[in-house]
ROSE-4610 file (N, C-alpha, C; in Angstrom, 1 decimal, always signed):
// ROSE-4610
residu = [X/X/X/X/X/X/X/X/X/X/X/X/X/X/X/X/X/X/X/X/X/X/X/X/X/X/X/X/X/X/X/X/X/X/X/X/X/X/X/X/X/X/X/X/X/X/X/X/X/X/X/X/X/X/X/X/X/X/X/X/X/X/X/X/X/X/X/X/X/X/X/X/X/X/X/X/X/X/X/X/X/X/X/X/X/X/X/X/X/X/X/X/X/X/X/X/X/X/X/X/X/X/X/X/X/X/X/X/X/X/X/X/X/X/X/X/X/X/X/X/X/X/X/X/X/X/X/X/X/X/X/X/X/X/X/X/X/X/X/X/X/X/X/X/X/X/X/X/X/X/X/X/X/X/X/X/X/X/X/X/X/X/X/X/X/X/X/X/X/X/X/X/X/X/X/X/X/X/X/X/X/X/X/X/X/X/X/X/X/X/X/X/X/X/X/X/X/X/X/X/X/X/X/X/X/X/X/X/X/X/X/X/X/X/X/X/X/X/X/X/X/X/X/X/X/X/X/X/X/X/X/X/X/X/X/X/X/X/X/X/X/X/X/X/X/X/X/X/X/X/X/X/X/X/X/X/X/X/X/X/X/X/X/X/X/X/X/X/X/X/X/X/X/X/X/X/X/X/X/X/X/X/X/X/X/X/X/X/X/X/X/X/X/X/X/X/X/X/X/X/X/X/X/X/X/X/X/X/X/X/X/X/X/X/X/X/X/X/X/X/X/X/X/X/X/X/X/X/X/X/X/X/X/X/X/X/X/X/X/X/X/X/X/X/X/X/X/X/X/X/X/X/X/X/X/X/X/X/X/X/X/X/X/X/X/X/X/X/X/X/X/X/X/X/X/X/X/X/X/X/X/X/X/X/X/X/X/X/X/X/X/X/X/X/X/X/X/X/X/X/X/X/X/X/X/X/X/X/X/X/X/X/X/X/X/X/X/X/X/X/X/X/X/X/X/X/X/X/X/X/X/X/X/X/X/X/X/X/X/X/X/X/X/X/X/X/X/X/X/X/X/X/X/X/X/X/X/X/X/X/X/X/X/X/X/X/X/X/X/X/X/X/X/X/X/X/X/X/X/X/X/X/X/X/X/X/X/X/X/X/X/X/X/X/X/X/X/X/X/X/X/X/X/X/X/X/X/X/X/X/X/X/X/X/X/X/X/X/X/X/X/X/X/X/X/X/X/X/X/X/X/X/X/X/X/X/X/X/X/X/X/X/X/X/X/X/X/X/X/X/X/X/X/X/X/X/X/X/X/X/X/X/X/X/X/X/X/X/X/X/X/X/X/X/X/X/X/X/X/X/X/X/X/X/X/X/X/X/X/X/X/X/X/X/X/X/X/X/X/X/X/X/X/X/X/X/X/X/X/X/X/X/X/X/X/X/X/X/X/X/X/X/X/X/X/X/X/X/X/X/X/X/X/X/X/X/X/X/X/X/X/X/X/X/X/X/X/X/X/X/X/X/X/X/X/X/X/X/X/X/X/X/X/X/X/X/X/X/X/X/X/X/X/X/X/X/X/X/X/X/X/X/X/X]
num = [1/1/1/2/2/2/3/3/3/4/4/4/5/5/5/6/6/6/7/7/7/8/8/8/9/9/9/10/10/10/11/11/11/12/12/12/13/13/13/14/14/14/15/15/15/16/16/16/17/17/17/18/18/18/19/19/19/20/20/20/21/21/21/22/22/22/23/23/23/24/24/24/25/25/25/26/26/26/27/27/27/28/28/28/29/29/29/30/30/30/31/31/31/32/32/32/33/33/33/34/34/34/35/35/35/36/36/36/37/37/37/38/38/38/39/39/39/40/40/40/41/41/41/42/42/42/43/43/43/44/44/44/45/45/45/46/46/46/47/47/47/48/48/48/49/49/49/50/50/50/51/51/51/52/52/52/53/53/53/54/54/54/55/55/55/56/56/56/57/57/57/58/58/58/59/59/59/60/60/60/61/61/61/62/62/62/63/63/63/64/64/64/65/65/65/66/66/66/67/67/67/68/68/68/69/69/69/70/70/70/71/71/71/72/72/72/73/73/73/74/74/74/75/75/75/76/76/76/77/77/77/78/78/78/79/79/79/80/80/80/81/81/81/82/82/82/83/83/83/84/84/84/85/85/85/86/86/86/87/87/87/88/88/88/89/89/89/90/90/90/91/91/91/92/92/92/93/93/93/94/94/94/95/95/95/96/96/96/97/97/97/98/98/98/99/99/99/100/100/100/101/101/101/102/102/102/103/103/103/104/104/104/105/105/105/106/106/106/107/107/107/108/108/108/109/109/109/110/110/110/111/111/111/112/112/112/113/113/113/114/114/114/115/115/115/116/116/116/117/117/117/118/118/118/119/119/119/120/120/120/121/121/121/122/122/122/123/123/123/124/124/124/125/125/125/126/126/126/127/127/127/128/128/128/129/129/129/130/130/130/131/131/131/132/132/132/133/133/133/134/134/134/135/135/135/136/136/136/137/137/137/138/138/138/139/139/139/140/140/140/141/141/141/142/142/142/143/143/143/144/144/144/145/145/145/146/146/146/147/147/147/148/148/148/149/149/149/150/150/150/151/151/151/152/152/152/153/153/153/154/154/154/155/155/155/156/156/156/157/157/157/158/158/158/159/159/159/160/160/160/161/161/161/162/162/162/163/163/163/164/164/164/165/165/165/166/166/166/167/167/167/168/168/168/169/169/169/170/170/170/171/171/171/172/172/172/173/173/173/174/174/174/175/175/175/176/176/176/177/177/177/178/178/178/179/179/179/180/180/180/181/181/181/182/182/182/183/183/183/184/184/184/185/185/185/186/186/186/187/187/187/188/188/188/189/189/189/190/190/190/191/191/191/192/192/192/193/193/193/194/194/194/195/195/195/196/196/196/197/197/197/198/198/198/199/199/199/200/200/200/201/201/201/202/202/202/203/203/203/204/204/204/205/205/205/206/206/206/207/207/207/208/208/208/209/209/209/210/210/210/211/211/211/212/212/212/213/213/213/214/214/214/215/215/215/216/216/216/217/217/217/218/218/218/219/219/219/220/220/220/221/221/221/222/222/222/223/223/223/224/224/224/225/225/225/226/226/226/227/227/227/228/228/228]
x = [-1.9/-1.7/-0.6/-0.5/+0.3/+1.8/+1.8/+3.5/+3.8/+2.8/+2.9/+3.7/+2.6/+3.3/+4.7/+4.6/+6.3/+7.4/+7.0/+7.7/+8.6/+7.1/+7.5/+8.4/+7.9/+8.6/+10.3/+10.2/+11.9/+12.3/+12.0/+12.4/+12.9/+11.7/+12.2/+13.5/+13.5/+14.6/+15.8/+16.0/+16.9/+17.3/+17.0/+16.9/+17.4/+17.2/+17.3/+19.2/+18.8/+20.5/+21.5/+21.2/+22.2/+22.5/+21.6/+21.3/+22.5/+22.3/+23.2/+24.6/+24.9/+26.1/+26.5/+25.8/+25.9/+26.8/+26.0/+26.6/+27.6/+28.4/+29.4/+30.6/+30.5/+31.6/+32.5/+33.7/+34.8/+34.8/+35.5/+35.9/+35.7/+36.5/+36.5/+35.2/+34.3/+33.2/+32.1/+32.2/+31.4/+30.0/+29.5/+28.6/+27.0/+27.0/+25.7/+25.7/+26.7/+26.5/+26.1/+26.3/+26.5/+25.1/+23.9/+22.3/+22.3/+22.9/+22.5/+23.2/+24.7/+25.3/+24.4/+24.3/+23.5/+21.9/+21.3/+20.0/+20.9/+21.7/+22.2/+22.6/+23.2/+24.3/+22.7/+21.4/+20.3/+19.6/+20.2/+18.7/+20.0/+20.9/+22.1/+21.7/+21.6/+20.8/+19.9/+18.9/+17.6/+17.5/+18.2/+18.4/+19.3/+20.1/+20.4/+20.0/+19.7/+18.7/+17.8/+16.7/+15.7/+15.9/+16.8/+17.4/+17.7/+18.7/+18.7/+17.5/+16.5/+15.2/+14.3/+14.2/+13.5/+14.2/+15.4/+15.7/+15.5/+15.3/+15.4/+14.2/+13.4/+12.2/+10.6/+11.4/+10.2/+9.6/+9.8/+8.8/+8.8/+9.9/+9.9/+10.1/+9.0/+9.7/+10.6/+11.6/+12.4/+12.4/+12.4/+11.6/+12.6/+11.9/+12.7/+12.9/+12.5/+12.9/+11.9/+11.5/+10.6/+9.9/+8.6/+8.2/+7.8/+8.4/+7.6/+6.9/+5.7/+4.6/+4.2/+3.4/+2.9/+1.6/+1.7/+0.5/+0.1/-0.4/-0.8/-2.0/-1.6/-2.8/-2.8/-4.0/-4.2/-4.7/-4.1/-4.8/-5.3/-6.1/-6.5/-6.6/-6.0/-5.5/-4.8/-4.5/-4.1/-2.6/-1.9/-0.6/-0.4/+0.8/+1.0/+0.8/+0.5/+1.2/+2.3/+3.2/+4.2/+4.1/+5.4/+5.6/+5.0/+5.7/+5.6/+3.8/+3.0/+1.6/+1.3/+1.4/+1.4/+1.4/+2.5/+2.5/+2.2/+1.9/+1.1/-0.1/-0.6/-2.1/-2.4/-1.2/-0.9/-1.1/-0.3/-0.2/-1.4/-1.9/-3.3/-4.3/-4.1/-5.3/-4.5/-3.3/-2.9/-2.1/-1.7/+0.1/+1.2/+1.9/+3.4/+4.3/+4.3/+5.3/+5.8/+7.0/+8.6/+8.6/+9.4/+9.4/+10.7/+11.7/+13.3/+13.5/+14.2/+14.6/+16.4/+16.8/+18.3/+18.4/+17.4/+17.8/+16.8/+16.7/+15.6/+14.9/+15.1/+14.8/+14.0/+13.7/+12.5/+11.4/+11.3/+10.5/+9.0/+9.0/+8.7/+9.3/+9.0/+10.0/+8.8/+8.1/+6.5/+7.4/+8.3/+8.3/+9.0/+8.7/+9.4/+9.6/+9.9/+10.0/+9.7/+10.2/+10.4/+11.0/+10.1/+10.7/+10.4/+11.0/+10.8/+9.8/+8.8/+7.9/+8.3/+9.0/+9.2/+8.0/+7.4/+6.5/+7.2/+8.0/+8.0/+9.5/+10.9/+11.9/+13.0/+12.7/+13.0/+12.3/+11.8/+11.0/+11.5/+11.4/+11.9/+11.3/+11.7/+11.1/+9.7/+8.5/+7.9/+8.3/+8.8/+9.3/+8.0/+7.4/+7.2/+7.5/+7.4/+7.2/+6.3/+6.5/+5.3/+6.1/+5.2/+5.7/+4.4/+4.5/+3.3/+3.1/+2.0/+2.0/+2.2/+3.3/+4.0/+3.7/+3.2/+3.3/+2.9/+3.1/+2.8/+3.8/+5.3/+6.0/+6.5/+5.9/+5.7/+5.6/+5.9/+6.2/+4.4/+4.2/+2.6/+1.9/+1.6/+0.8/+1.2/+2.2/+2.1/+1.8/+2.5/+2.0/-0.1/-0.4/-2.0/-2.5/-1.9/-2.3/-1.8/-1.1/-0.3/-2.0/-2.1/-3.1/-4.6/-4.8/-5.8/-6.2/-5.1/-5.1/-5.1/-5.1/-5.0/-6.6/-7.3/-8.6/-9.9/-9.4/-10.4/-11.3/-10.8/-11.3/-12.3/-12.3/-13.0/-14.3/-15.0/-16.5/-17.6/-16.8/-17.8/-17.6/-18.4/-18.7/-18.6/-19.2/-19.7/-18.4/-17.7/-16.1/-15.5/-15.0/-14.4/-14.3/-15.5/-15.7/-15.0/-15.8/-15.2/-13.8/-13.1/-11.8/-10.9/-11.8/-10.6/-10.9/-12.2/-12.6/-11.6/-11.3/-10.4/-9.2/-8.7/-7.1/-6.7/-7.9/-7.8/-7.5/-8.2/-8.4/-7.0/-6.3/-4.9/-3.7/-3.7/-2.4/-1.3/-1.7/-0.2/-0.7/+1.0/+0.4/+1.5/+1.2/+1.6/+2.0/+3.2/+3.5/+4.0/+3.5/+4.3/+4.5/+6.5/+6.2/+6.6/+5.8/+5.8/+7.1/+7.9/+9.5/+8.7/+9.6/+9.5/+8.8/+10.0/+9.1/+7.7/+7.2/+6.3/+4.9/+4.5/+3.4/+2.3/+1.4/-0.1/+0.7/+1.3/+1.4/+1.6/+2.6/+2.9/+1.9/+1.1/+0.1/-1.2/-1.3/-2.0/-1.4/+0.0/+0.2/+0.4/+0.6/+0.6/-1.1/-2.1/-3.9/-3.6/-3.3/-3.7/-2.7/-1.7/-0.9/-1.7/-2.4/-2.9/-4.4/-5.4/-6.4/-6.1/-5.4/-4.9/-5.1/-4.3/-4.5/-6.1/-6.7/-7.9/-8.6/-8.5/-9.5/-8.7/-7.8/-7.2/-6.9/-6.8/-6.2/-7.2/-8.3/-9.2/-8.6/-8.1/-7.4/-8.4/-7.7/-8.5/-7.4/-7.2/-6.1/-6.3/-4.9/-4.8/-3.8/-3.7/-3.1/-2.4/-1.0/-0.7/-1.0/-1.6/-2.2/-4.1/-4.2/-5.9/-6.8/-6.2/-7.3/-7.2/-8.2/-8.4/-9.7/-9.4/-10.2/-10.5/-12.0/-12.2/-11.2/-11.3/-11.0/-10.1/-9.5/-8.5/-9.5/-10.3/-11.1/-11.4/-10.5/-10.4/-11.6/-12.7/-13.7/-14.6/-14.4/-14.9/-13.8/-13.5/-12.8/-13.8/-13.0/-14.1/-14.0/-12.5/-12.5/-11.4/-11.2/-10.3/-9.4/-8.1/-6.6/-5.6/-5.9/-4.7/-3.8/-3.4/-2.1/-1.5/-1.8/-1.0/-0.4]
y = [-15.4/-16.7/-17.5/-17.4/-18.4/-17.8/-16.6/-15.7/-16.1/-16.5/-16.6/-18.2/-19.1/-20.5/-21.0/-20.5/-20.1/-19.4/-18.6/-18.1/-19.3/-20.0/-20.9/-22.3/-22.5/-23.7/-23.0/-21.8/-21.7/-21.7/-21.2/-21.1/-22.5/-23.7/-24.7/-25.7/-24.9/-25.5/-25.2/-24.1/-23.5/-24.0/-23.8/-24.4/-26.2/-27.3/-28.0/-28.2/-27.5/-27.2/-26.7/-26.3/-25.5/-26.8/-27.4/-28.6/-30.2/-30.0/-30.9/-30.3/-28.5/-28.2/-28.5/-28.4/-28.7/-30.3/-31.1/-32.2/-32.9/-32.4/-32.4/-31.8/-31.2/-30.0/-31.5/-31.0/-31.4/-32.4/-33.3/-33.1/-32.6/-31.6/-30.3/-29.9/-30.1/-29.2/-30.9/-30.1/-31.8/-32.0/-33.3/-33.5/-33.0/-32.8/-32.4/-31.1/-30.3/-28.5/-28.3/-30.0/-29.4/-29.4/-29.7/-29.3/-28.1/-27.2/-26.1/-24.9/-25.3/-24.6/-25.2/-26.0/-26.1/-24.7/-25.1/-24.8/-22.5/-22.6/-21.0/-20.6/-21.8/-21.4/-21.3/-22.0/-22.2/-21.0/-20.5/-19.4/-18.2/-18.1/-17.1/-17.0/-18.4/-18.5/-17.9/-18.3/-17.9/-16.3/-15.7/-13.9/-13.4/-14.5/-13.5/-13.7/-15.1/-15.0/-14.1/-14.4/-13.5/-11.8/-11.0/-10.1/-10.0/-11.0/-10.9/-11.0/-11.9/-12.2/-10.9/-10.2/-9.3/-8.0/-7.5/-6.4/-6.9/-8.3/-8.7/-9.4/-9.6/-10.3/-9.9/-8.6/-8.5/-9.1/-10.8/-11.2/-11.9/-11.8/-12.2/-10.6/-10.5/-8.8/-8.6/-8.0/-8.3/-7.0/-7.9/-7.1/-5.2/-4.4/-3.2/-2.3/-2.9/-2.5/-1.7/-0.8/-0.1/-0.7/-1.2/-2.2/-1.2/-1.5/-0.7/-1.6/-0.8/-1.1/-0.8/-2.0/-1.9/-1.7/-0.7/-0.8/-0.8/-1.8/-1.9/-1.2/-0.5/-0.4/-1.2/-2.2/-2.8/-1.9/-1.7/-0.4/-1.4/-0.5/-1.5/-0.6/+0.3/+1.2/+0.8/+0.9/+0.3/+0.5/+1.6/+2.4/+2.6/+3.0/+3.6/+5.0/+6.1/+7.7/+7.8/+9.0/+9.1/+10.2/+9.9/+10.5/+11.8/+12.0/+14.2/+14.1/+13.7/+13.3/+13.4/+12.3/+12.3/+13.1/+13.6/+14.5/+16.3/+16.2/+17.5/+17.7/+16.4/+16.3/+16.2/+15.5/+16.1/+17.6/+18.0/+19.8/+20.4/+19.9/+20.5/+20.8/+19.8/+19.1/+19.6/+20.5/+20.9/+20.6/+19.5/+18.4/+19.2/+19.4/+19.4/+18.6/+17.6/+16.3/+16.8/+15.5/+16.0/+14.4/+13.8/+13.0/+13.1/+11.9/+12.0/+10.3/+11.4/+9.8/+10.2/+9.1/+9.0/+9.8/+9.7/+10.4/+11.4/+12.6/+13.7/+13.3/+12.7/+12.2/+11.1/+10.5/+9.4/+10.3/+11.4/+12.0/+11.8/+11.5/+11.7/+10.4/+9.7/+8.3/+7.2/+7.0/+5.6/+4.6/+4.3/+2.6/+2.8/+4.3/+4.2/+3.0/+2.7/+1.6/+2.1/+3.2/+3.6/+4.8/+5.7/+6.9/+6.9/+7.8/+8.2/+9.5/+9.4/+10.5/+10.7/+12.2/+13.1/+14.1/+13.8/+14.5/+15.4/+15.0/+15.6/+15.9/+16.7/+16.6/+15.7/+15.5/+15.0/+13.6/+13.3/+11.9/+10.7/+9.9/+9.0/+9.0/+8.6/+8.6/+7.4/+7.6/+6.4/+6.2/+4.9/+4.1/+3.5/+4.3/+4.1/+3.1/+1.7/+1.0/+0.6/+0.5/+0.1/-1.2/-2.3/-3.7/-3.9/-3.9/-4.1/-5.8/-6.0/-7.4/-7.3/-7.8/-8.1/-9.2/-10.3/-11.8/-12.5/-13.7/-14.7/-15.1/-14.3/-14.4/-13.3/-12.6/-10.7/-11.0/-10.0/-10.2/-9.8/-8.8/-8.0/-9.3/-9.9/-11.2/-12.5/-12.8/-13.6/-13.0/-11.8/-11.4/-11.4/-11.2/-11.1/-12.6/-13.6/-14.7/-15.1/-14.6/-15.3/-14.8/-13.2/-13.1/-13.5/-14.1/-14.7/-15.8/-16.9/-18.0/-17.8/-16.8/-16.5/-16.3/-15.8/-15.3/-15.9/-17.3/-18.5/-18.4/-19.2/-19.7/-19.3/-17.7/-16.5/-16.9/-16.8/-17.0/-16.0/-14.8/-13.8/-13.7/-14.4/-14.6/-13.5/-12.5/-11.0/-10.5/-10.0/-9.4/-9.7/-11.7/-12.2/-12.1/-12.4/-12.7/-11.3/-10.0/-8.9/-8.4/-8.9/-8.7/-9.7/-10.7/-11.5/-11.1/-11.0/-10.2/-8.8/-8.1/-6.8/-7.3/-8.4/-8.6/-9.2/-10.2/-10.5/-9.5/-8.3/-7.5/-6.3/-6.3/-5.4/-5.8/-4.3/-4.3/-3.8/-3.3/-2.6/-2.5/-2.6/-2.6/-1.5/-0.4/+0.6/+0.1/-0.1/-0.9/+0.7/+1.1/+1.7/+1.5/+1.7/+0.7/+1.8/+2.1/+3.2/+3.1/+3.7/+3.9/+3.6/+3.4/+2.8/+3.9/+5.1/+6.2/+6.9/+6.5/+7.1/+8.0/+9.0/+9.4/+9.7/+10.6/+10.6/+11.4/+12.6/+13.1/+12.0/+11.4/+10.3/+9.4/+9.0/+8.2/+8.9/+10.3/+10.9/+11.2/+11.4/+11.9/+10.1/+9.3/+8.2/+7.9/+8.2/+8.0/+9.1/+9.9/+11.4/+10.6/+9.9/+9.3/+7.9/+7.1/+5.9/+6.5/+7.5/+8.0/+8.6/+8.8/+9.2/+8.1/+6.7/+5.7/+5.3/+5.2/+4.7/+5.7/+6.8/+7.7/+8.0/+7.7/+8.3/+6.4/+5.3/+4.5/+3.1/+3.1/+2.3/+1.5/+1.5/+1.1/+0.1/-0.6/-1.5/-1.5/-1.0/-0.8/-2.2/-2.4/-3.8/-3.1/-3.6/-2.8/-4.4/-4.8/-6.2/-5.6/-6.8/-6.9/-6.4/-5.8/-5.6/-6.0/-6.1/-6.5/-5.7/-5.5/-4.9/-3.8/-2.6/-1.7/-1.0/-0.1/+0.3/+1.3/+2.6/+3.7/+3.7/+4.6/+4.8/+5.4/+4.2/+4.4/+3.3/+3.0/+2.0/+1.6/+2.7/+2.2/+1.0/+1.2/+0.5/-0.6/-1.4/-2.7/-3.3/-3.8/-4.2/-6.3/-6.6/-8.2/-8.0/-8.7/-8.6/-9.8/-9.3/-10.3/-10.2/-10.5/-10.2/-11.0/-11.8/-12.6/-12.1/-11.3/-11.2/-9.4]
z = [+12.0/+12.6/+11.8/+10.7/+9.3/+9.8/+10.4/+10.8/+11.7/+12.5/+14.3/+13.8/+13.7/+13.2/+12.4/+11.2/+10.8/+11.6/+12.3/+13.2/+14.8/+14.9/+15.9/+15.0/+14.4/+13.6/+13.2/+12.6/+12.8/+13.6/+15.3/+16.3/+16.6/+16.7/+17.1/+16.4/+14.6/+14.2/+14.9/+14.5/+15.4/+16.4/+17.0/+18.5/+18.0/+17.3/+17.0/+16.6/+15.8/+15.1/+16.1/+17.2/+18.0/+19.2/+19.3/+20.1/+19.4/+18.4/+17.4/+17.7/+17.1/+17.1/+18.6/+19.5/+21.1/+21.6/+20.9/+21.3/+20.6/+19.2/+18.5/+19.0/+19.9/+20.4/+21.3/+21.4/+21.7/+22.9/+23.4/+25.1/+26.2/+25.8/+27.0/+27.0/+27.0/+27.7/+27.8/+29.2/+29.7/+29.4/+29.4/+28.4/+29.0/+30.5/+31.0/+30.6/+29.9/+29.7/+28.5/+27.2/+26.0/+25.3/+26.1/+25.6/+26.2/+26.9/+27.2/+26.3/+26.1/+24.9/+23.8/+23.3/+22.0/+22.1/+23.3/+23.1/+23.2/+23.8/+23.5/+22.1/+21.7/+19.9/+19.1/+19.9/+18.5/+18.7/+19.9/+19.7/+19.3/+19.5/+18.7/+17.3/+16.6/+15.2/+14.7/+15.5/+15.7/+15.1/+16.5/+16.5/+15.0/+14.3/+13.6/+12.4/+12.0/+11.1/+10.7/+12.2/+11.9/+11.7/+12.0/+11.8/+10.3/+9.8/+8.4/+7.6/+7.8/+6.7/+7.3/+8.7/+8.8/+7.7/+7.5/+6.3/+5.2/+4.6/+3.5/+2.7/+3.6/+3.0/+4.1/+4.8/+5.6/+6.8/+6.6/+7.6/+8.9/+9.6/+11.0/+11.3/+12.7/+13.1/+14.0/+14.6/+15.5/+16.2/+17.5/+19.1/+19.0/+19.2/+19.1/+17.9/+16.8/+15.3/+14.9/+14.2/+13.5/+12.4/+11.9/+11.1/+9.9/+8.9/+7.4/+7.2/+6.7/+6.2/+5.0/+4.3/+2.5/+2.3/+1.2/+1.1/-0.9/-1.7/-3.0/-3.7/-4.9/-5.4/-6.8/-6.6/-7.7/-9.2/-10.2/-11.0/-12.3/-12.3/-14.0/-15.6/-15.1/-16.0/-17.2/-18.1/-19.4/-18.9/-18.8/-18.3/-17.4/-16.3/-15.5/-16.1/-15.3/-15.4/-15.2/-15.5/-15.5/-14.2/-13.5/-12.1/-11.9/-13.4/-13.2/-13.3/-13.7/-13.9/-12.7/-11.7/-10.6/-9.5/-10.0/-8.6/-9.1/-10.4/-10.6/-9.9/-10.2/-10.4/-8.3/-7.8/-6.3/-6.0/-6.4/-6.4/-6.4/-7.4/-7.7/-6.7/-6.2/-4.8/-3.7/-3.8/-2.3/-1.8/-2.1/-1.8/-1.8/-0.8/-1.4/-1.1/-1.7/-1.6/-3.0/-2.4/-3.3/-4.0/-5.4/-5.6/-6.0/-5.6/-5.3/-6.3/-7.2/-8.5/-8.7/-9.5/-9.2/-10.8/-11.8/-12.6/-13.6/-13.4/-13.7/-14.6/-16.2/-16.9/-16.7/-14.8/-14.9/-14.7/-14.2/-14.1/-14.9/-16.0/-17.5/-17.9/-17.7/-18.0/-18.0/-19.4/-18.7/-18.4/-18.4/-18.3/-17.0/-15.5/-14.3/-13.5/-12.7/-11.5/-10.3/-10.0/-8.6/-8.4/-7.6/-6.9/-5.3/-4.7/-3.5/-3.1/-2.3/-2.2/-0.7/-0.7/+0.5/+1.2/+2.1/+2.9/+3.4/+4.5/+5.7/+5.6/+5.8/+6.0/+6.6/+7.8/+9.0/+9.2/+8.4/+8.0/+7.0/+7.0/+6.0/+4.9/+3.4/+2.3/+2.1/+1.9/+1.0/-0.4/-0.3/-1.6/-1.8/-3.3/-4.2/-5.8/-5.9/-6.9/-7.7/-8.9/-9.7/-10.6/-10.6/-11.2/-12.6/-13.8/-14.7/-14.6/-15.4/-15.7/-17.6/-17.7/-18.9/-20.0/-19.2/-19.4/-18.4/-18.1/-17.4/-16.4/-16.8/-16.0/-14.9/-15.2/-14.2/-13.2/-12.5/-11.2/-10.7/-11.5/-11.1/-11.5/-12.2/-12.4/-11.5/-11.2/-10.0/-8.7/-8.5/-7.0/-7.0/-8.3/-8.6/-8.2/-8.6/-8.5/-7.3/-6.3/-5.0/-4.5/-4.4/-3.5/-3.9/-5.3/-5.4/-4.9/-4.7/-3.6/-2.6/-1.9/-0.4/+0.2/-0.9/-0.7/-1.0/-1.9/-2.6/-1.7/-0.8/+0.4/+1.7/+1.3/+2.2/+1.8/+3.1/+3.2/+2.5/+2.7/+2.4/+0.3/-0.2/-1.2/-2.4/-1.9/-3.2/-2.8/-1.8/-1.5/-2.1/-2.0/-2.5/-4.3/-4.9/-6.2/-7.0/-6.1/-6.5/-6.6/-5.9/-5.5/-6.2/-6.8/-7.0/-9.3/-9.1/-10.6/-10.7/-10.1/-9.9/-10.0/-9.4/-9.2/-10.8/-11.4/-12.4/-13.5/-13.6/-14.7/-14.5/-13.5/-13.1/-13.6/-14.5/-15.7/-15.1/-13.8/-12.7/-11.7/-10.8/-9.0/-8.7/-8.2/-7.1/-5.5/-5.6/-3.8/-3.0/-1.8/-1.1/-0.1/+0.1/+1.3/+2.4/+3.6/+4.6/+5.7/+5.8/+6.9/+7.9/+9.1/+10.0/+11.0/+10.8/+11.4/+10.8/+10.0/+9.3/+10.7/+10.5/+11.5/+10.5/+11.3/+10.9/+9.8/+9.5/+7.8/+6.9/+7.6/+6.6/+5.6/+6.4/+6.5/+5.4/+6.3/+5.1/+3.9/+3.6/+2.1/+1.3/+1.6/+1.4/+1.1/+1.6/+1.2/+0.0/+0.0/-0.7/-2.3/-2.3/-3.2/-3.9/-3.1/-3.3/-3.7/-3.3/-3.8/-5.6/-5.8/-7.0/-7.9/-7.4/-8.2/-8.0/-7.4/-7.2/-8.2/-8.5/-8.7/-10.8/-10.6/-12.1/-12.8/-12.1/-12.7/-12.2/-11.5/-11.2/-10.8/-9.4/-8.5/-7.5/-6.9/-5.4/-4.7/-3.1/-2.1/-1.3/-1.0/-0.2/+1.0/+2.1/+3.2/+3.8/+3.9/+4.6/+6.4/+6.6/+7.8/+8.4/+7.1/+7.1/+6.2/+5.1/+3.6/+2.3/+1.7/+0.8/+0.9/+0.6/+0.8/-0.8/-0.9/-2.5/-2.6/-1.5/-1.2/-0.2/+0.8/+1.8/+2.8/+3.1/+4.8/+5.4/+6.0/+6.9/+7.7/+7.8/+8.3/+7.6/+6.3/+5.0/+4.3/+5.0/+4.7/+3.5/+2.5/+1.7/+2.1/+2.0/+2.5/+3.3/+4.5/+5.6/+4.9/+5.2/+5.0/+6.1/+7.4/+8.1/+8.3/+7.7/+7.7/+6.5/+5.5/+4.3/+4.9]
């Protein structure tokens, strides 16, 4: 609902602004046409804005496009693992996913950021990041406190209290964010990646547009978030 509403409010600026550059225009274009050119220049705006903020911030979706999707694990693990850890401990259990870094040495690298986890060939990579909480100014500690305010307010009391005692106690967050093409492999080696954290780093999963779950089973939503 909070996207749908932002959504409409930039539209009508837009639309406002093109209306203004409308009636600024010259002479030559007579004055009964120039709310109609305005109301066309604002939604031209409109379209490419939202195009631009949809690659860059995610959040207007634009009609046609393939939407990536995130998904967090809150971990409360003292450390991250290191990659090669990771995706051993994948192997183990049956995995053959690939992890694609720009330099072999992150492999084995604690203080990583980000690799790429290849499923499928012919498929787009899951990007893989991990953000610690450092300080007060971390990015993992305010994104902890963004979604702690989002959830104050939730009725269902014991979910809430729990989830927001979890977000408190998280020394790192695992973001993956799923390609556009992503399918059911996808989807599964991405659970099979995020059960790792949950089960080796005492993790809580948050999915934008569903909530937060303990485990990767959607039938078992632990608090519903669908605007985030």
């Amino acid at each position: 609902m909070r996207i749908i509403l932002i959504n409409a409010l930039f539209f009508i600026g837009c639309i406002a602004v093109g209306v203004v550059i409308g009636l600024m225009l010259n002479a030559h274009v007579p004055a009964s046409f120039r709310p109609i050119v305005g109301c066309v220049a604002g939604l031209g705006i409109y379209l490419a804005l939202t195009s631009l903020f949809h690659k860059r911030v995610k959040l207007f979706p634009v009609a046609g496009q393939p939407m990536e999707h995130y998904v967090r694990a809150f971990c409360t693990a003292a450390e991250p693992p290191k990659i090669n850890t990771v995706m051993q401990t994948l192997r183990q259990r049956g995995a053959e996913f690939i992890a694609r870094v720009n330099d072999p040495s992150e492999l084995d690298a604690p203080e990583w950021r980000q690799f790429e986890l290849l499923y499928k060939p012919a498929k787009g990579a899951i990007v893989v990041e991990c953000t610690r909480d450092e300080g007060e100014d971390s990015g993992a500690r305010e994104e902890c406190l963004e979604f702690i305010e989002e959830i104050v307010g939730s009725e269902d009391a014991p979910a809430r209290d729990k989830v927001i005692e979890h977000l408190k106690r998280t020394r790192f967050i695992v973001c993956c964010e799923l390609p556009g093409d992503c399918d059911e492999d996808g989807f599964a080696a991405n659970g099979q990646l995020l059960e790792y954290f949950v089960d080796d780093c005492g993790a809580m999963l948050q999915a934008d547009g569903e909530g937060f779950y303990e485990r990767m089973d959607r039938a078992k939503i632990l608090l519903p978030l669908e605007y985030r």
